[in-house]
FIFI-879718 format. One record per residue (C-alpha): residue number from 0; residue in one letter; x, y, z. Coordinates in steps of 0.5 Angstrom, whole numbers, plus 500, padded with zeros to 3 digits. Layout:
REM FIFI-879718
(zaro NUM 'a' (X Y Z))
...
//
This chain:
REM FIFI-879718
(zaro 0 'x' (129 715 666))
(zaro 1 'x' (123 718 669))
(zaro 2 'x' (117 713 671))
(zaro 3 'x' (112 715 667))
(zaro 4 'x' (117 714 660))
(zaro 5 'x' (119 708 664))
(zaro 6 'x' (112 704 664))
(zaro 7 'x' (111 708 657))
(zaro 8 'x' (116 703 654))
(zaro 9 'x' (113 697 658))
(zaro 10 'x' (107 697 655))
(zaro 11 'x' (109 699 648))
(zaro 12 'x' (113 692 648))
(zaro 13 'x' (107 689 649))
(zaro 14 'x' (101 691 646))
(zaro 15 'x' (097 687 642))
(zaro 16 'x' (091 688 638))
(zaro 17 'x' (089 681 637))
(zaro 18 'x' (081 682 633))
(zaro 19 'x' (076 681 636))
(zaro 20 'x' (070 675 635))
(zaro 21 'x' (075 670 632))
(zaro 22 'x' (073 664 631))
(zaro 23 'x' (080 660 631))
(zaro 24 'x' (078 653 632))
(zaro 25 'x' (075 655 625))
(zaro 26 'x' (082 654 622))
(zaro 27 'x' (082 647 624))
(zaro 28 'x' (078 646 616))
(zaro 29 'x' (084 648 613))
(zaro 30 'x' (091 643 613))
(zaro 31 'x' (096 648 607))
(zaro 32 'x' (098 656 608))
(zaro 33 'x' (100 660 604))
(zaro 34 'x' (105 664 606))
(zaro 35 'x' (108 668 602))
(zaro 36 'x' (116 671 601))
(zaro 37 'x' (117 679 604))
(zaro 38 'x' (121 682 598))
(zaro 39 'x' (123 690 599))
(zaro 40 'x' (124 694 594))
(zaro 41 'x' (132 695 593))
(zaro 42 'x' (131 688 592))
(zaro 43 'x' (132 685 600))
(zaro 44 'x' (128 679 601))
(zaro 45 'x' (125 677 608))
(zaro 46 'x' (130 681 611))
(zaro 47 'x' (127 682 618))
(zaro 48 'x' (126 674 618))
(zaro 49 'x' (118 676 618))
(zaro 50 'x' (116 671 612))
(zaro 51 'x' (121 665 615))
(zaro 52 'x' (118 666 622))
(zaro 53 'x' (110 666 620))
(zaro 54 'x' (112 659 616))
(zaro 55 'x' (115 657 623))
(zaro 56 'x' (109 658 627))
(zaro 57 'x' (105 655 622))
(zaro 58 'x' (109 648 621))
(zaro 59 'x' (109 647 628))
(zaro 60 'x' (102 648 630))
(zaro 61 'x' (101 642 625))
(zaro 62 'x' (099 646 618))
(zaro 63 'x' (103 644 612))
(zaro 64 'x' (106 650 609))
(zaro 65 'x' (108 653 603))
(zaro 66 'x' (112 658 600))
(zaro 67 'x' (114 661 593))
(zaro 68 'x' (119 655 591))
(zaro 69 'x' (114 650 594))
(zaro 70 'x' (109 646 588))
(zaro 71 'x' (102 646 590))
(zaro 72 'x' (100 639 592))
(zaro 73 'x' (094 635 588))
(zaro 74 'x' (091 635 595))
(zaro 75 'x' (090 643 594))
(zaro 76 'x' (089 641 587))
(zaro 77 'x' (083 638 588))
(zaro 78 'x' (080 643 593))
(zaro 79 'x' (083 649 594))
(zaro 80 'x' (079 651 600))
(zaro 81 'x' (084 646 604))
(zaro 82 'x' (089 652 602))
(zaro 83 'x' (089 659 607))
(zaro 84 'x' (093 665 604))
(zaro 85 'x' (097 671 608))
(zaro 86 'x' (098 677 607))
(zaro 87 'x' (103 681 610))
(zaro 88 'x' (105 688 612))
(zaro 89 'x' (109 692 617))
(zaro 90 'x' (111 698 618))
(zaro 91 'x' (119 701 618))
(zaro 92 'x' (121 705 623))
(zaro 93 'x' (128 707 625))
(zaro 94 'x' (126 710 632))
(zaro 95 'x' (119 708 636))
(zaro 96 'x' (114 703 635))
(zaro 97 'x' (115 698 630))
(zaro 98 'x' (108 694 628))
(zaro 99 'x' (107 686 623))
(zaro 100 'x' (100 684 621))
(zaro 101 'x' (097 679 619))
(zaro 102 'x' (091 677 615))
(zaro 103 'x' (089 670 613))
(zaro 104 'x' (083 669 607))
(zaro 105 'x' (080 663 605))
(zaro 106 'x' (078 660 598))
(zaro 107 'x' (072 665 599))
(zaro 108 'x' (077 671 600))
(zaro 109 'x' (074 671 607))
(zaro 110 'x' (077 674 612))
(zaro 111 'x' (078 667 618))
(zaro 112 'x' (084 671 622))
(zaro 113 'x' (087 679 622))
(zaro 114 'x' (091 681 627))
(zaro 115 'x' (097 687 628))
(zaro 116 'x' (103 686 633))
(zaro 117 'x' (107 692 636))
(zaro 118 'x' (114 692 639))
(zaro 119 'x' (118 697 641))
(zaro 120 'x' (126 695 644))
(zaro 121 'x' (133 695 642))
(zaro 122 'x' (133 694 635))
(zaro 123 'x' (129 694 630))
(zaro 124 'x' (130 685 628))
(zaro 125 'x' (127 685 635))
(zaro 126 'x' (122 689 634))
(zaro 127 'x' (120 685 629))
(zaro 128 'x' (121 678 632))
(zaro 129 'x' (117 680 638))
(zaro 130 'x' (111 684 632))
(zaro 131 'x' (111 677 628))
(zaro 132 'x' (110 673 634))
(zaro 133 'x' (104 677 637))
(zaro 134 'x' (101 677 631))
(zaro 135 'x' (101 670 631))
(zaro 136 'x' (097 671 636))
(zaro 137 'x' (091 667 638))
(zaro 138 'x' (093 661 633))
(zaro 139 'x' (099 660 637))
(zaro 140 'x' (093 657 643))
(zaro 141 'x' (089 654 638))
(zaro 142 'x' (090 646 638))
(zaro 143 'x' (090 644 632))
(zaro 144 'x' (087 638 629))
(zaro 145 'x' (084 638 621))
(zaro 146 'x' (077 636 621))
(zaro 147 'x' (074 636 614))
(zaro 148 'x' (067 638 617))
(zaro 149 'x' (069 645 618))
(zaro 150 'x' (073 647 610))
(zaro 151 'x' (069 652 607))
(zaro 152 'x' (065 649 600))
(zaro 153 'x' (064 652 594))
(zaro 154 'x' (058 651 589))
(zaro 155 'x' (062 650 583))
(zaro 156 'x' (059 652 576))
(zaro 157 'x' (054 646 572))
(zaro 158 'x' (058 644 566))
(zaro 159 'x' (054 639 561))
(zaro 160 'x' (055 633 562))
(zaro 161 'x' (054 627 557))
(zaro 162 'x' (054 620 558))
(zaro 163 'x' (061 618 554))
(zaro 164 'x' (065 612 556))
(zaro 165 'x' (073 612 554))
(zaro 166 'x' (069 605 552))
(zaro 167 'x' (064 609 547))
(zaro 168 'x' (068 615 544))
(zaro 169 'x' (074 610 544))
(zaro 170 'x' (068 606 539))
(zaro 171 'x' (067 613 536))
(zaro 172 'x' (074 615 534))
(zaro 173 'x' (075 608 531))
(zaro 174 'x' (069 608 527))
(zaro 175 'x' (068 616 524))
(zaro 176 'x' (072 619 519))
(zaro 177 'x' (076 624 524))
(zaro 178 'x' (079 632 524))
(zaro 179 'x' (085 632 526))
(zaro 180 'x' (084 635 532))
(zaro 181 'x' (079 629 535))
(zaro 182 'x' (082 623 540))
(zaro 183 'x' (084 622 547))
(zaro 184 'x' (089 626 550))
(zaro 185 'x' (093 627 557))
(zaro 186 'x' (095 633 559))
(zaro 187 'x' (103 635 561))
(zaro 188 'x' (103 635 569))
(zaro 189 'x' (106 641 571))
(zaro 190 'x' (105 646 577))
(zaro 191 'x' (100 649 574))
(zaro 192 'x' (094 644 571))
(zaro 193 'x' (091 639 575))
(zaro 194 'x' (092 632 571))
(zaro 195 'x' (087 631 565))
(zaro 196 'x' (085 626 561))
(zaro 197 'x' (080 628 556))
(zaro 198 'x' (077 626 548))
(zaro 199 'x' (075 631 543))
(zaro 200 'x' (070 629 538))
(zaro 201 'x' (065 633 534))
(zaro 202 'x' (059 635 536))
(zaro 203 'x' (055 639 531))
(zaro 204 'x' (060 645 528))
(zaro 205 'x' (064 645 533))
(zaro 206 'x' (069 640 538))
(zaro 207 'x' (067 638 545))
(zaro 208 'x' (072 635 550))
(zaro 209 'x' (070 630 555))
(zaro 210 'x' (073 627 561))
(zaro 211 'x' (075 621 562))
(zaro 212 'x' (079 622 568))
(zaro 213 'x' (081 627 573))
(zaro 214 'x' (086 628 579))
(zaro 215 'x' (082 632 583))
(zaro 216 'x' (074 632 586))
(zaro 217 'x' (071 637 581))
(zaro 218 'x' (071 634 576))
(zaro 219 'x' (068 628 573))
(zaro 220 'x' (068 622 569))
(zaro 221 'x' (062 625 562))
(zaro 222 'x' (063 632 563))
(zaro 223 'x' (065 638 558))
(zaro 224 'x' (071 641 560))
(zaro 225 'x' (072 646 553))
(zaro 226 'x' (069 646 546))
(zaro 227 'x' (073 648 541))
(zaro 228 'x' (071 652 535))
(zaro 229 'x' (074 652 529))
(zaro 230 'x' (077 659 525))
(zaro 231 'x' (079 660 518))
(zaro 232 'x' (086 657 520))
(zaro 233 'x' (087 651 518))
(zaro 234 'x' (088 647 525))
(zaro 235 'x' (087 654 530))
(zaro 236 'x' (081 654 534))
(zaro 237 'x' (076 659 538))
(zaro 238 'x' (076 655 545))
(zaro 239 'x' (072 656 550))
(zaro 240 'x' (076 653 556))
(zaro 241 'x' (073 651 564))
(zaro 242 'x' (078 651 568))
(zaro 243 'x' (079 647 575))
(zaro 244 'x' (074 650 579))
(zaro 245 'x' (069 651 573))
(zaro 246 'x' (069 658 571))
(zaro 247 'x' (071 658 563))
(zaro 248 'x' (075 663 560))
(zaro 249 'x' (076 664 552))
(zaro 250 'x' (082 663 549))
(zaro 251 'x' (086 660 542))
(zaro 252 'x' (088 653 541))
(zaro 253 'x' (092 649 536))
(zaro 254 'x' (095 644 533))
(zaro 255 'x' (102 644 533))
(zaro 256 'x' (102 637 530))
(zaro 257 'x' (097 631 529))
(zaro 258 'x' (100 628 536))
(zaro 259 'x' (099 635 540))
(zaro 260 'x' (095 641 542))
(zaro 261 'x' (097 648 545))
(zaro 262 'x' (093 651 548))
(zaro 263 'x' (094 659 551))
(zaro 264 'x' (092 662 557))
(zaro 265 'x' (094 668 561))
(zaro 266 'x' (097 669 567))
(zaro 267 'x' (095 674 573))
(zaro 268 'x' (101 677 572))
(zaro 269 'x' (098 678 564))
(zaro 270 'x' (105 673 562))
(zaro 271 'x' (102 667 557))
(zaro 272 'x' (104 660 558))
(zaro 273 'x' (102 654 553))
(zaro 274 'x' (099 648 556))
(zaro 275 'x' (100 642 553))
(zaro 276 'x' (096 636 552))
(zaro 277 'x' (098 629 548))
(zaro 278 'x' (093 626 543))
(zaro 279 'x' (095 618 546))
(zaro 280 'x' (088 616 542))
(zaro 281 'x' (088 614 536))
(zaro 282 'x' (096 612 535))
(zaro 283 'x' (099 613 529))
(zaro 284 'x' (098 606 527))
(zaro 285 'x' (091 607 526))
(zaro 286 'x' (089 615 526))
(zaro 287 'x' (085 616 521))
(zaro 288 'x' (085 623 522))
(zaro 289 'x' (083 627 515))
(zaro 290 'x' (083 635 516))
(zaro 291 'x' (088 635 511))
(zaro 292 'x' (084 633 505))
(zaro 293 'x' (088 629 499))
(zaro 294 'x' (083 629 495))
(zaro 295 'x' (079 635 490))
(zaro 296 'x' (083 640 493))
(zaro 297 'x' (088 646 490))
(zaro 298 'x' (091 652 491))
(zaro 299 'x' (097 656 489))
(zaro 300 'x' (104 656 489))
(zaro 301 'x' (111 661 487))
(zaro 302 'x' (117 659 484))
(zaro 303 'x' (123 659 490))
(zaro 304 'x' (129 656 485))
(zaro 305 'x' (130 656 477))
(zaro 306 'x' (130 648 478))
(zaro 307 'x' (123 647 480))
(zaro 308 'x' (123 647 488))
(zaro 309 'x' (116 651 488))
(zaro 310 'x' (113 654 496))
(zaro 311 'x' (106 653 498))
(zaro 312 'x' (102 652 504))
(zaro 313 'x' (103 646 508))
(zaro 314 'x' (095 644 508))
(zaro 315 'x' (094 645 500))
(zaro 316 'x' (099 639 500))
(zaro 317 'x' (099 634 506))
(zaro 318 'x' (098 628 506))
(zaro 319 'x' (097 627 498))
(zaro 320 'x' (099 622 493))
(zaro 321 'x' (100 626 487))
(zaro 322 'x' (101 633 487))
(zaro 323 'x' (100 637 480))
(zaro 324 'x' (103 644 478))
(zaro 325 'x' (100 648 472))
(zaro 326 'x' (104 653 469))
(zaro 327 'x' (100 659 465))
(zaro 328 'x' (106 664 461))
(zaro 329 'x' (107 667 455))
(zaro 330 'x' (107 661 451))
(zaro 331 'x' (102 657 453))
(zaro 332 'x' (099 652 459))
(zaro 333 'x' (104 646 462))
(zaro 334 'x' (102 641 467))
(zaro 335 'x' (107 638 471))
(zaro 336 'x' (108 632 477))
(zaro 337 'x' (112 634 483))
(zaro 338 'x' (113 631 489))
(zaro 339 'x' (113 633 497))
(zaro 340 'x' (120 635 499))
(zaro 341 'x' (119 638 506))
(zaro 342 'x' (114 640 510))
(zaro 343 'x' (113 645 516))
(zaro 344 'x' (106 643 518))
(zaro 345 'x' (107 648 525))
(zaro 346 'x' (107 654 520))
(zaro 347 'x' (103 652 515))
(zaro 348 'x' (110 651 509))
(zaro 349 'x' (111 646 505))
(zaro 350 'x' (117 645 498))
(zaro 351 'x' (115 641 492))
(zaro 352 'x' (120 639 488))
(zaro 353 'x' (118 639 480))
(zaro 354 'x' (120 631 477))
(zaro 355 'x' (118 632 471))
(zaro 356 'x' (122 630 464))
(zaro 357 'x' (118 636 461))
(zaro 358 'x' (120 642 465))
(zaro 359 'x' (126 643 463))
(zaro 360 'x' (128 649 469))
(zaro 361 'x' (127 656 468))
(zaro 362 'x' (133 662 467))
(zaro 363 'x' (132 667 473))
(zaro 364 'x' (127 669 478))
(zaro 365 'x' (126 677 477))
(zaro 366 'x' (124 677 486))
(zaro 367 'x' (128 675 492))
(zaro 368 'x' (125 673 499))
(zaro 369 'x' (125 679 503))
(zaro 370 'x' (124 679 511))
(zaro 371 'x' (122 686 511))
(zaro 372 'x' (115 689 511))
(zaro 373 'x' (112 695 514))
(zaro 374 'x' (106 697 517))
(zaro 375 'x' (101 700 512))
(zaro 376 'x' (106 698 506))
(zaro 377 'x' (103 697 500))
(zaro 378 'x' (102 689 497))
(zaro 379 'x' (099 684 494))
(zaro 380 'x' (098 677 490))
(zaro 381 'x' (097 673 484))
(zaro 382 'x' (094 666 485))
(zaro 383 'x' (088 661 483))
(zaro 384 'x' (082 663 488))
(zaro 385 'x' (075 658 487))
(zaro 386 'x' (079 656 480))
(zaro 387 'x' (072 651 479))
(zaro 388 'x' (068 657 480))
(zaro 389 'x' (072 663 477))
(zaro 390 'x' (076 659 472))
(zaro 391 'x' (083 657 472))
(zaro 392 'x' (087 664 469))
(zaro 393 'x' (090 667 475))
(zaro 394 'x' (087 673 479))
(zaro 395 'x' (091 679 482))
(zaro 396 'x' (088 682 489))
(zaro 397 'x' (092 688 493))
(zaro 398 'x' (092 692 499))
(zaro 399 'x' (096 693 505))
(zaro 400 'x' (100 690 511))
(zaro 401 'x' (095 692 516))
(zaro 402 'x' (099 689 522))
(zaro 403 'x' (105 685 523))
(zaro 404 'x' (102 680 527))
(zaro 405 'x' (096 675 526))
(zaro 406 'x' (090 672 530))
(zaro 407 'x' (092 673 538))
(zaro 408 'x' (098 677 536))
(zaro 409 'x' (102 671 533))
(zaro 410 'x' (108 674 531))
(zaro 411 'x' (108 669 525))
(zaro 412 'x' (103 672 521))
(zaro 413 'x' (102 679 517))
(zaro 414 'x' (095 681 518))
(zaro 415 'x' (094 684 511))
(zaro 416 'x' (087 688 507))
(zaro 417 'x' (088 683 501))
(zaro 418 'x' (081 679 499))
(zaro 419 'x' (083 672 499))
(zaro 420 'x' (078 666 497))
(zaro 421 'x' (079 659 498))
(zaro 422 'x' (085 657 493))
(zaro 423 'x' (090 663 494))
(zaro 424 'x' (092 659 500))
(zaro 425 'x' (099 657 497))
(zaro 426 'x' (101 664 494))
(zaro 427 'x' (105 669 494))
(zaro 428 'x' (105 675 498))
(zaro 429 'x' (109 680 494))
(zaro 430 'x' (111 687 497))
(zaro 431 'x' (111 694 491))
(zaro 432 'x' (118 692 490))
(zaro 433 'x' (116 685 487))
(zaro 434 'x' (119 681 492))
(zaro 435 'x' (116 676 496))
(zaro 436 'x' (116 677 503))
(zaro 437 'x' (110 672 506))
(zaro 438 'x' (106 666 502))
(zaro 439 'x' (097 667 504))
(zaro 440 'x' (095 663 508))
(zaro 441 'x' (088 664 511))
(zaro 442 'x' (083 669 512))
(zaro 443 'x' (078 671 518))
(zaro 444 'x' (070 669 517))
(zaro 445 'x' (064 673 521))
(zaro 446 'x' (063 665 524))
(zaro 447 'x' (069 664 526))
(zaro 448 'x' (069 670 531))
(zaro 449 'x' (061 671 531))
(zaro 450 'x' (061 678 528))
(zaro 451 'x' (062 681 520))
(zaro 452 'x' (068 682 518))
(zaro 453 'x' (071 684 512))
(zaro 454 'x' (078 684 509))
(zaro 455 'x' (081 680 515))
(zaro 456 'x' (087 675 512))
(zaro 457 'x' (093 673 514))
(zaro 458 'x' (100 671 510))
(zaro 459 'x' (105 668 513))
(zaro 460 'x' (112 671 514))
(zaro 461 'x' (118 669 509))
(zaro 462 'x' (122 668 516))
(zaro 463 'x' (118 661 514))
(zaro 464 'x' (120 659 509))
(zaro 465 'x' (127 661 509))
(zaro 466 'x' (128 657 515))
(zaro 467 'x' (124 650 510))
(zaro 468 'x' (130 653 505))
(zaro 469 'x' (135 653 509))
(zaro 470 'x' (134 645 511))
(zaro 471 'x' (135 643 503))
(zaro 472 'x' (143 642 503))
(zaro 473 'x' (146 648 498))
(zaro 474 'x' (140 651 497))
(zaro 475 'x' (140 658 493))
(zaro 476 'x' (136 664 495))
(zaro 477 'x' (134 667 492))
(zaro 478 'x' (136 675 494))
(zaro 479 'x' (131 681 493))
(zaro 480 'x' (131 685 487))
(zaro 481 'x' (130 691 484))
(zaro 482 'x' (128 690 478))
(zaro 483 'x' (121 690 478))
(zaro 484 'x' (123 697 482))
(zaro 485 'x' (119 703 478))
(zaro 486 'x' (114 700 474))
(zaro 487 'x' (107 700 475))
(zaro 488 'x' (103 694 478))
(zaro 489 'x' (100 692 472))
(zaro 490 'x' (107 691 470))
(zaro 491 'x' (110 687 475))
(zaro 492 'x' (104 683 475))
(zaro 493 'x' (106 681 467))
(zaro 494 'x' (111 679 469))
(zaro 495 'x' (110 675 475))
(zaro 496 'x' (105 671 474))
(zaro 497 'x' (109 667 470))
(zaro 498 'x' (112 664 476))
(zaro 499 'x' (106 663 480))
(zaro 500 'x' (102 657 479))
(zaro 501 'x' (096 653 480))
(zaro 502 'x' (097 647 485))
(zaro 503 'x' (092 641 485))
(zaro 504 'x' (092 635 489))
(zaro 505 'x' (088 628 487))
(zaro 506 'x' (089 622 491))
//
């Protein structure tokens, strides 16, 4: 080997390019790293030991690192600007100089330390072992001692603030007639929320949840961390969501019972995650909580069976102490009691059984229960919309299937052109078969979404309701029919709308 080629290679093996007007004794103001895991394409991880050893060099300087598997602590939870991330890249040569760099950023996404190792050697795992080491580079000389004087700061967004006391709203929660949606609530600890306690309570027409405690430095006792705006479906709602540094997101809640709220948020990745939230005040002993009217309301209903088991929505019916059914058909009007048998609050279904010596059972349904609807598939309804107003004899509106999902893509929704008022809650969502394939539900407002809309409502699948019917031991269901096949819609509706009804609900 000739000289020259021979100190060509003895300097290749040690060049470092380490950056220049670094301030390393910078990293003191950091205590947590980040270092993530090198995954390659054919699905090889860290497979020249590049991530494990920069993970190495940090510990032993004294930082606490993290990996891919390594929960956050509460410490980072509290301020992120305790927390450094790596970035990695290197080169993959099978022949000459083979490079690592390392990139470090801070909460602010600023550059604190960047620097690039080369080797050249025997093989390519020392190529790479010697690449790391020198892109660790000036860290490797810092003494490091945490000082909390140097970690970066971060003017956070200014929330409201209100002076509620757990003392006071516990006093506001006792003393007012509640929405379901108003208490005190905890969160579920998990990875990626903070813990929070929070008291929803009603401000003007909207709900605001305020802090009570908090497990980081952020946030603070009286301050508002979300606001809830409802929709025209009963328990969902519009919120408006701070997250842990204060910067707010729009996103959907509900209820999916009185003790529990799910609220949706989006990860970087685009995948949803629920995060939970339970109510702890008031308990189920003295909650007062009233969204579910049990008093002057109505709403429609179909039968599901010949002995009198009827479908509805869940909130026409809950909580009531006496529920009343009225038949309009060829021969005349008939009121009927009928009592609660099953509900399904989540997905808004409920079953109502006739125990009324009067009603003597019917001979046949001409429909059945169907899972199947298209998009642009004809439809329509039959019910007691506004009945105070409009009168009690029934009203038919049509349209189409305009989506198979409903607001925020739920999947147990049709989205359906059909008008509804209140009052066709409860009703039958019949496909141009006479079929039920879904029971009307809700319908979208210009308030709850701050813009006019038309025709924009929501019927809940039959998938639904067959899961409710399924829960009756020796339930029959009813199979879908071809009877009302080849006739017109006028007369289809002549003969169904003997098995839809009107359904009051009084105290």
């Amino acid at each position: 080997m000739s000289k020259l080629k021979a100190l060509t290679i003895l300097v290749l093996l040690f060049v470092t390019n380490h950056s220049l007007g670094q301030s390393i004794e910078k990293l003191n103001g950091y205590k947590y790293v980040f270092v993530p895991t090198l995954t390659y394409g054919n699905g090889d991880i860290d497979i020249w030991s590049i991530s494990s050893k920069l993970r190495s060099y940090f510990s032993d300087k004294g930082f606490v690192v993290f990996s891919d598997k390594t929960p956050p602590l509460n410490d980072i939870k509290g301020n992120r600007c305790l927390l450094l991330n790596c970035i990695i890249n290197h080169t993959n040569v099978t022949v000459g100089t083979n490079e690592v760099s390392l990139t470090v950023k801070n909460c602010k996404g600023e550059v604190v330390y960047s620097n690039t190792g080369k080797a050249m050697g025997w093989s390519m795992q020392d190529d790479y072992n010697k690449a790391t080491k020198r892109a660790f580079g000036k860290i490797d000389d810092l003494k490091y001692n945490f000082n909390p004087q140097l970690t970066p700061r971060i003017e956070y967004t200014k929330v409201e603030t209100t002076n509620e006391s757990e003392e006071l709203l516990k006093k506001y929660l006792d003393s007012a007639k509640l929405n379901i949606i108003e208490g005190i609530y905890k969160s579920y600890q998990n990875d990626k929320m903070s813990y929070y306690k929070f008291a929803v309570k009603k401000k003007d027409d909207k709900f605001i949840a305020i802090i009570i405690e908090a497990d980081n430095k952020i946030w603070s006792p009286g301050e508002v961390k979300a606001v809830f705006e409802p929709t025209s479906m009963n328990g969902f709602y519009s919120v408006k969501w701070y997250l842990g540094d204060k910067t707010s997101v729009e996103t959907f809640g509900m209820m999916e019972n009185e003790a529990l709220l799910s609220i949706e948020f989006k990860e970087q990745s685009g995948e949803k995650r629920q995060n939970k939230f339970i109510k702890m005040y008031p308990t189920s002993e003295n909650s007062k909580a009233t969204t579910k009217k049990s008093s002057g309301t109505s709403g429609s209903g179909f039968f599901v069976s010949t002995n009198g088991l009827i479908a509805t929505n869940a909130h026409v019916v809950e909580g009531a102490k006496n529920i009343e059914v009225n038949i309009s058909n060829d021969i005349g009007n008939f009121n009927y009691k009928a009592k609660l048998v099953l509900i399904d609050s989540k997905n808004d279904v409920a079953l109502i059984q006739l125990e009324d010596d009067k009603f003597n059972g019917l001979t046949s349904l001409p429909y059945g229960i169907s899972e199947k609807a298209d998009i642009g598939e004809k439809s329509f309804t039959i019910g007691y919309p506004l009945n105070d107003i409009m009168g009690t004899n029934y009203k038919v509106t049509d349209g189409i299937i305009s989506a198979k999902s409903g607001i925020a893509d739920d999947v147990r929704y049709y989205q359906i052109s059909i008008p509804l008022q209140p009052g066709n809650s409860g009703g039958p969502l019949f496909n141009n078969q006479g079929n039920i394939i879904g029971i009307t539900s809700a319908k979208l407002n210009s308030k709850a979404v701050g813009t006019s809309i038309e025709n924009v409502n929501y019927a809940i699948k039959a998938t639904y309701l067959l899961s409710l019917m399924n829960m009756i031991p020796n339930a029959i269901i009813p199979q879908p029919s071809n009877q009302l096949l080849k006739k017109e819609l006028k007369e289809q509706v002549k003969i169904l709308k003997n098995y839809v009804c009107l359904i009051q609900v009084t105290e």
